[in-house]
N, C-alpha and C positions, 0 to 999 in steps of 0.2 A: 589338647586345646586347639580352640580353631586356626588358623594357618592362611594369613594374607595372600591373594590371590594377586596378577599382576594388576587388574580393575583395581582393587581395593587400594594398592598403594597410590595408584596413579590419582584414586579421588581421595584420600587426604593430602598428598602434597598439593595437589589445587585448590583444596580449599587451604591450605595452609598457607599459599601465595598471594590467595584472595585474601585473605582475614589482614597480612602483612600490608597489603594498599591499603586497606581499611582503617586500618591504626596510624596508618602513615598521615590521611589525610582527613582524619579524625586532628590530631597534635598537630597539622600544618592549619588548623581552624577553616577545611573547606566540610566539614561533615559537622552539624551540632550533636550537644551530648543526648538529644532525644532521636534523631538520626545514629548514632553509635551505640545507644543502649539494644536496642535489639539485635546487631551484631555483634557487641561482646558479648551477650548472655548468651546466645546459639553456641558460643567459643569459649564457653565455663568460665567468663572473667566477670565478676561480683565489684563494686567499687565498696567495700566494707570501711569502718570506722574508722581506720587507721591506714590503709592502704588497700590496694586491689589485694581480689584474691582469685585465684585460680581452681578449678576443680577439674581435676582428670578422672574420666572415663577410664573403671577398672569392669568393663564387663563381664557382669555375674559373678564381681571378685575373683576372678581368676587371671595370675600375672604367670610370665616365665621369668625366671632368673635373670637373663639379659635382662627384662621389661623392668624389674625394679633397680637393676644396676642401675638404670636409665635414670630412675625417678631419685633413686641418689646423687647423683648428680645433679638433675635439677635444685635438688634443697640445696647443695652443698655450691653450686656458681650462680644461681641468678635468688636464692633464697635467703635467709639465716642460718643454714645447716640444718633445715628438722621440715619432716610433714607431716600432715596431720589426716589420722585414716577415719572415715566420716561412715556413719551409721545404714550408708547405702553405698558401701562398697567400694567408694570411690577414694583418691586421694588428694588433699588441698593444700597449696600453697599459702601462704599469710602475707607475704612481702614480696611478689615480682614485681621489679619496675613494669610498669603499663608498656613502654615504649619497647621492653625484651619480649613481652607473650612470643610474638611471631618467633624469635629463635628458641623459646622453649618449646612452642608446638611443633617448629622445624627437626629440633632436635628428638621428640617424643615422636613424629611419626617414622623415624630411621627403625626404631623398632616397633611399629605396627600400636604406636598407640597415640588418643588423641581426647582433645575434651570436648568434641561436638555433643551437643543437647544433656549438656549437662548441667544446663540451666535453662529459662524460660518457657514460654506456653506449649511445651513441646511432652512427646514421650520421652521420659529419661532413663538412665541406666537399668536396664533389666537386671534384677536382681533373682539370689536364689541361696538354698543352704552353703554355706558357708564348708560343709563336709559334707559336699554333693560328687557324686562317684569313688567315694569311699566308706561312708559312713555302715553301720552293719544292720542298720535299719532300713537302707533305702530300699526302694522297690524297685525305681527305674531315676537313671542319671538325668535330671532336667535339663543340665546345662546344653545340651543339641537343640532343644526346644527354647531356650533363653536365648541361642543363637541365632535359630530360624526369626523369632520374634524380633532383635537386633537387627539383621540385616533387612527385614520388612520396614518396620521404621524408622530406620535412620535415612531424612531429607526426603520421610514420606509426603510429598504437595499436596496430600488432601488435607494433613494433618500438621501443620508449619506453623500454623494459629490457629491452636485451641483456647476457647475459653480460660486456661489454667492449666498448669503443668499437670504430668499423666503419670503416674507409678504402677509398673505391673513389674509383680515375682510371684515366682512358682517352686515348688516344691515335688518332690516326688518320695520322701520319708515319713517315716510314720510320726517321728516329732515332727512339728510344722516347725523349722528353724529358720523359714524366711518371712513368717509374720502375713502370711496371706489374707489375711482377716481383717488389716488394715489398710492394702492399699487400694488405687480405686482400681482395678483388676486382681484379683489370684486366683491361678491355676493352682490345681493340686493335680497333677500327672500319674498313672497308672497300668498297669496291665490287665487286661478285660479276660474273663477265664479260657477264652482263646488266644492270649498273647497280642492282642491287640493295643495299642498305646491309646487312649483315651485321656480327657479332660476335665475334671468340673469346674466351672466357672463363678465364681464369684466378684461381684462389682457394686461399687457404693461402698467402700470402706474407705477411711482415711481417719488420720489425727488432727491438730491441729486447732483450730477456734472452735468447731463443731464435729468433735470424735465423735466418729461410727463404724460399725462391724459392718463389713460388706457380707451381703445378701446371694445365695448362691441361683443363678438367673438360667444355668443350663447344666444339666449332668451328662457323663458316658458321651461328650464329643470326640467324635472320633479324630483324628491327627491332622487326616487330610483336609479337616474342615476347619481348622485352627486359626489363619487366617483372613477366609471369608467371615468369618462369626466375630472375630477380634473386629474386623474390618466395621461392618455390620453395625456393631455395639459402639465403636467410634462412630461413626457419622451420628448414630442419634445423639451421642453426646452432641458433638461440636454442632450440630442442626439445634438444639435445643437446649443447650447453657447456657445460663444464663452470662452476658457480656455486660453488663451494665452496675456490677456490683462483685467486686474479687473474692468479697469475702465471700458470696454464695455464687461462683462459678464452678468450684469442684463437681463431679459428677456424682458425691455425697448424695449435695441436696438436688442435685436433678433426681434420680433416684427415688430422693425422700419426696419428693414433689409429685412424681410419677404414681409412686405404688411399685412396690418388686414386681407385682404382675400386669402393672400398665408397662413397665419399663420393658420387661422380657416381651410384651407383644409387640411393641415398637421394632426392636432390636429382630425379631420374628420375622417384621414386616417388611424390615431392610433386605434381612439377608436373606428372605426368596430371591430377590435379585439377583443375587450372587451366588447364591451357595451351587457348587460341582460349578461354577465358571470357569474361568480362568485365572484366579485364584485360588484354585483349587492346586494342593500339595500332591507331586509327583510321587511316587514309591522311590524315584532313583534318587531324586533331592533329596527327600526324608535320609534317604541310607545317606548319601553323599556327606551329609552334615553330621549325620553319626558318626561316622565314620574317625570324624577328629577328634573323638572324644572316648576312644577304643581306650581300655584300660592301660597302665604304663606296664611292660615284660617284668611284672614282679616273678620274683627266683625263688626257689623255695629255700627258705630260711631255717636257721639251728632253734631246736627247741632252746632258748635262756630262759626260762623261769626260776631257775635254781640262781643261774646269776645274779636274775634282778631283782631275787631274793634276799639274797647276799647284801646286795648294791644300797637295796631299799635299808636294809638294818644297820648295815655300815653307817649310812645318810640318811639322818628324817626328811630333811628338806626335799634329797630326793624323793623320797615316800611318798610327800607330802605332793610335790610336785605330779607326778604319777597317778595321784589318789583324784586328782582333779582336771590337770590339765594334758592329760592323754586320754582318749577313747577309742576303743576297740574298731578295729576295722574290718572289712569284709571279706581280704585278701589273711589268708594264715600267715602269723611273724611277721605282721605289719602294722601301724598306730599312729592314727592323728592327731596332731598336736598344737596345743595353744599356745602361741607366743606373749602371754601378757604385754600389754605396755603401763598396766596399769600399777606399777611400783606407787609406793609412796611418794609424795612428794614430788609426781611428775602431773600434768595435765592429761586425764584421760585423753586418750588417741593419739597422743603426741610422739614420734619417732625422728631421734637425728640422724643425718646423712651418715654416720658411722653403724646405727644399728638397722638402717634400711641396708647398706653395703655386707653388713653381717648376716641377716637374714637371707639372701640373695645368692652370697655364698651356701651358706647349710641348705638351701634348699639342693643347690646342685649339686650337693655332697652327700644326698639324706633325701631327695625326695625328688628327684627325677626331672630335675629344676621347675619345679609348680610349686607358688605360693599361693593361699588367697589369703583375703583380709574378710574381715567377720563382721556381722552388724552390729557386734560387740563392741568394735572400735579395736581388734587385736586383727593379730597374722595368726597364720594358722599353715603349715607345711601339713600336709593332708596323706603323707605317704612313706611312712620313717618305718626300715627295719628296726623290729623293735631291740636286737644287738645294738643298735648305735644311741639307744636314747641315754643311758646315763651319759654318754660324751658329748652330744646334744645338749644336755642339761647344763650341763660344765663350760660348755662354752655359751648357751643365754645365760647363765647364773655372772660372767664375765661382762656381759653388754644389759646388764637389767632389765631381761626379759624371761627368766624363771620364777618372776612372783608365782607361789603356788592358791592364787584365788580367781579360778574361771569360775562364772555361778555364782562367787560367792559377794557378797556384800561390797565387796571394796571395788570387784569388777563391775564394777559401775560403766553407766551411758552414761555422757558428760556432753552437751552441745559447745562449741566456742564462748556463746553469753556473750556477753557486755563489754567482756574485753577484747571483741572483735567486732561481733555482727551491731550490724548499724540498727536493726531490726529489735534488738535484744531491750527487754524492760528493767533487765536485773544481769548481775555476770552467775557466771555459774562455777568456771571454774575452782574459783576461790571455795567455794561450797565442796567441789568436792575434794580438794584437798584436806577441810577441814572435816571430812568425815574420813577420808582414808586415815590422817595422825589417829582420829578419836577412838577409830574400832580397828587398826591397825595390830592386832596380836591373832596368830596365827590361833589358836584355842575356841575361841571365845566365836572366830569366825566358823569354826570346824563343828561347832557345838550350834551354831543359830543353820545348820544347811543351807540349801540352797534359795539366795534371794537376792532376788536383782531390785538395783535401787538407779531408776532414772530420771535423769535431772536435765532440765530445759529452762532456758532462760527468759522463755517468751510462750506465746498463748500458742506460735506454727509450731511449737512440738520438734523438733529436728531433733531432741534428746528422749523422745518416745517417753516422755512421761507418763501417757497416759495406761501404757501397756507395763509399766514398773511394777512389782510386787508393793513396790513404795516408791511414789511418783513424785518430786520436787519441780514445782511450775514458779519462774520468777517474775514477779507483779508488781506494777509500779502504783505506789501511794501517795499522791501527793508530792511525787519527787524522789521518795525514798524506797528501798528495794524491800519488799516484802516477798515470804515465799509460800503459797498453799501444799498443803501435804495429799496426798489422795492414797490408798491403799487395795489392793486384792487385784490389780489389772494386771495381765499376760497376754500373750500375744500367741496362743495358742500351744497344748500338747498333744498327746496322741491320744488320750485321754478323755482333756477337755475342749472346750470352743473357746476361742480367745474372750476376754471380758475387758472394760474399760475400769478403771481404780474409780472408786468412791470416796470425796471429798471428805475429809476429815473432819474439818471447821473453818476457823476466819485462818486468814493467812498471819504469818510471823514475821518477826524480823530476823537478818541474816543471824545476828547476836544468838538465839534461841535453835536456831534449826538442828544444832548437834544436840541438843540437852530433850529436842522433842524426838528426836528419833534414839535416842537412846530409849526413851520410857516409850516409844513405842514397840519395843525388842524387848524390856522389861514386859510387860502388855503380854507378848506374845508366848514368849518363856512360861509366862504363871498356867496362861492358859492353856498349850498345850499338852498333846495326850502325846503315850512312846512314842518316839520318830515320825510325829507328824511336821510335815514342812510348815513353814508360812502361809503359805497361800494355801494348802488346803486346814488349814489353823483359822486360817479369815472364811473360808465357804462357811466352814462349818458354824463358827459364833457372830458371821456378820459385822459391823461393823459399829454398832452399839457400845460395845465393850472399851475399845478403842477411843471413840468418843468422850464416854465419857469419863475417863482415867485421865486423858492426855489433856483436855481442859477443866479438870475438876479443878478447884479454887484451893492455891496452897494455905498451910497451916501451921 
């Protein structure tokens, strides 16, 4: 992973000194709260329902071991004991006093980490798979590239105030596991049949009030031209979004507004300017940043199959555990692994200062101290000889992070809701607790395969409803929480093109949402053919069936 340089340290503690007057004389009443709102959000602090909340910058999801000791601690002295891992990688606080931020950001840049532009009209955390430099699918490690993107943006002054905040991840595996389809930039990274690194570009996607698939605007860019074309494609944004209306600033509807082929000639017409300037990517830069992302001295490992043979028949749960939440890696006698958080009866994403400290450890015991967090809202130790996994199992089966359901129904996206965000129409959480009790038997999950079910509590989507096999959006009535269902959205496979869910009908009350997604599962069971998933269950009968089963008038 990459490796703070003396620069780098030296411009977080500055800005961390700086932020510290800021808050000083923000609570001394010489700064108003419309003078301080655009310095805390540059500084990941939200003023939510119930208290501030904080958002650290976990770039590209990838932490070391120190880095999450770190963030244990913060939950554990200036927190409740618990954080909470958010859907872009990142990790959030609920309860800092306002007046501590400065010595939590003091304390998080000791080890090279910090929450700049982790909120407002800014680019924010660059994201990417989740099981990027390990996975056995990839083709080429993105994270050097989420890097190089990182360091160009962060306290870019062309780009300080944008129309609305900016999301770009990339990908470089044949599943798309960072959802490029949705945000307003993704990269899908590659090798050209010369070994060349290349790009395709897509832009105009997002979630939110008005979800849309981003539009693919350049193909086969080659590396070096990575960020005069990013560059390029910015300013016609921020030259031509709209500022006079939030709801349509996103570069969606500029986009939509444009034409994919007005957009791309714009975007054209910029970066003659630029392109082979001085902006233009060195070859020794390119390697330079590669460089930190050199695979870790994996050893060659003892054949255990027969062990974990043994281990598996001994233990279903470990079986079970294994059959789901480990995948094959690309390195021989090695397995990445999913740390659930999503137990019953806990709040998706939710981790206490005892199982961040836990995780923190097994990484440096088991995984060469790299953790990442997943869009899923789990951990993910990305590089476990697979001799250590049942003791690994053994010891998250101890801190409740061996639920054996990655994928599967229960491992739900959960946004905060109602019980947090000031923003929120409906809470969510509550929601998904009461579906984890309701479909809660290991069987019955094992038997419906793979389906993600994501739940938002508001129209911004932060719970990616829209990309859910089975999307929950919570809606206010009148004053009272209603929820719409929507069905068949992904967020892309190797496969397929990601697709947005299709509305089910009128929205429900919360009372109803477990008893509609049950006969939605009922629904899908009758109709399917051998081992067909859900979602290719919904391609193929559409949405019709569904309809009208789930509001046919009882009898």
């Amino acid at each position: 992973m990459y490796q703070y340089t003396k620069f780098d340290r030296s411009f977080i503690e500055e800005r961390v000194n700086h932020y510290r007057e800021q808050t000083s004389r923000y609570l001394e009443g010489q700064l108003s709260e419309d003078e301080f709102l655009q310095l805390r959000l540059r500084n990941g602090l939200y003023l939510q329902r119930l208290a501030p909340m904080l958002r650290v910058a976990i770039p590209y999801g990838t932490l070391s071991s120190q880095q999450l000791f770190a963030l244990g601690k913060v939950a554990r002295e200036y927190d409740r004991g618990y954080g909470h891992l958010s859907t872009r990688q990142n990790m959030q606080f609920n309860w800092p006093e306002l007046a501590e931020v400065p010595d939590i950001l003091a304390d998080m840049a000791k080890v090279d980490l910090h929450a700049i532009q982790t909120s407002g009209s800014c680019i924010r955390n660059v994201t990417t798979d989740h099981f990027a430099g390990a996975a056995a699918d990839e083709t080429i490690d993105p994270r050097p590239y989420c890097e190089i993107i990182r360091q160009w943006s962060t306290n870019h002054p062309e780009f300080e105030w944008l129309p609305r905040k900016f999301k770009i991840a990339v990908t470089g595996a044949a599943e798309d596991r960072a959802a490029i389809g949705v945000h307003d930039v993704g990269l899908r990274v590659y090798r050209d049949a010369k070994g060349q690194v290349q790009f395709d570009v897509y832009a105009g996607g997002g979630l939110g009030r008005t979800p849309v698939l981003g539009a693919l605007v350049r193909s086969e860019l080659p590396i070096e031209h990575l960020l005069t074309y990013l560059e390029a494609l910015m300013r016609v944004y921020n030259r031509y979004g709209r500022r006079d209306n939030k709801y349509k600033a996103r570069i969606k509807i500029l986009v939509r507004a444009m034409g994919v082929d007005g957009f791309r000639a714009k975007v054209d017409e910029e970066w003659s300017h630029s392109k082979g300037g001085p902006g233009t990517l060195p070859e020794a830069e390119i390697s330079r940043v590669e460089a930190f992302f050199a695979p870790p001295s994996y050893s060659e490992q003892p054949d255990v199959t027969d062990a974990l043979a043994e281990q598996r028949l001994a233990n279903p749960r470990f079986s079970q555990w294994l059959q789901h939440n480990v995948i094959e890696h690309k390195a021989p006698g090695y397995a990445a692994v999913t740390l659930s958080t999503k137990a019953t009866g806990v709040p998706p994403g939710d981790v206490s200062d005892t199982q961040i400290d836990a995780v923190a450890q097994w990484a440096a015991d088991y995984s060469f101290s790299e953790v990442r967090i997943s869009h899923e809202q789990n951990f993910v130790l990305p590089h476990v000889p697979k001799q250590h996994l049942f003791e690994l199992w053994q010891q998250a089966q101890a801190q409740n992070l061996a639920t054996a359901n990655a994928r599967l129904i229960t491992d739900m996206i959960c946004c905060p809701g109602g019980d947090y965000c000031s923003l929120a129409n409906a809470k969510s959480i509550p929601v998904a607790e009461a579906l984890q009790e309701r479909f809660d038997d290991y069987d019955f999950q094992y038997d419906l395969g793979e389906l993600n079910l994501n739940i938002s509590g508001c129209m911004n989507a932060c719970g990616h409803h829209h990309v859910g096999h089975i999307g929950i959006l919570g809606v206010d009535k009148k004053g009272s929480e209603f929820y719409q269902i929507s069905l068949g959205g992904h967020a892309g496979h190797s496969e397929l093109a990601p697709s947005l869910g299709q509305i089910v009908g009128p929205s429900i009350p919360r009372a109803e949402v477990c008893d509609v997604i049950a006969k939605i599962l009922e629904i899908y069971v009758d109709l399917r053919l051998e081992d067909e998933s859900f979602l290719g269950c919904f391609k193929r009968v559409g949405i019709a069936p569904f309809k009208e089963r789930v509001y046919a008038p009882s009898h």
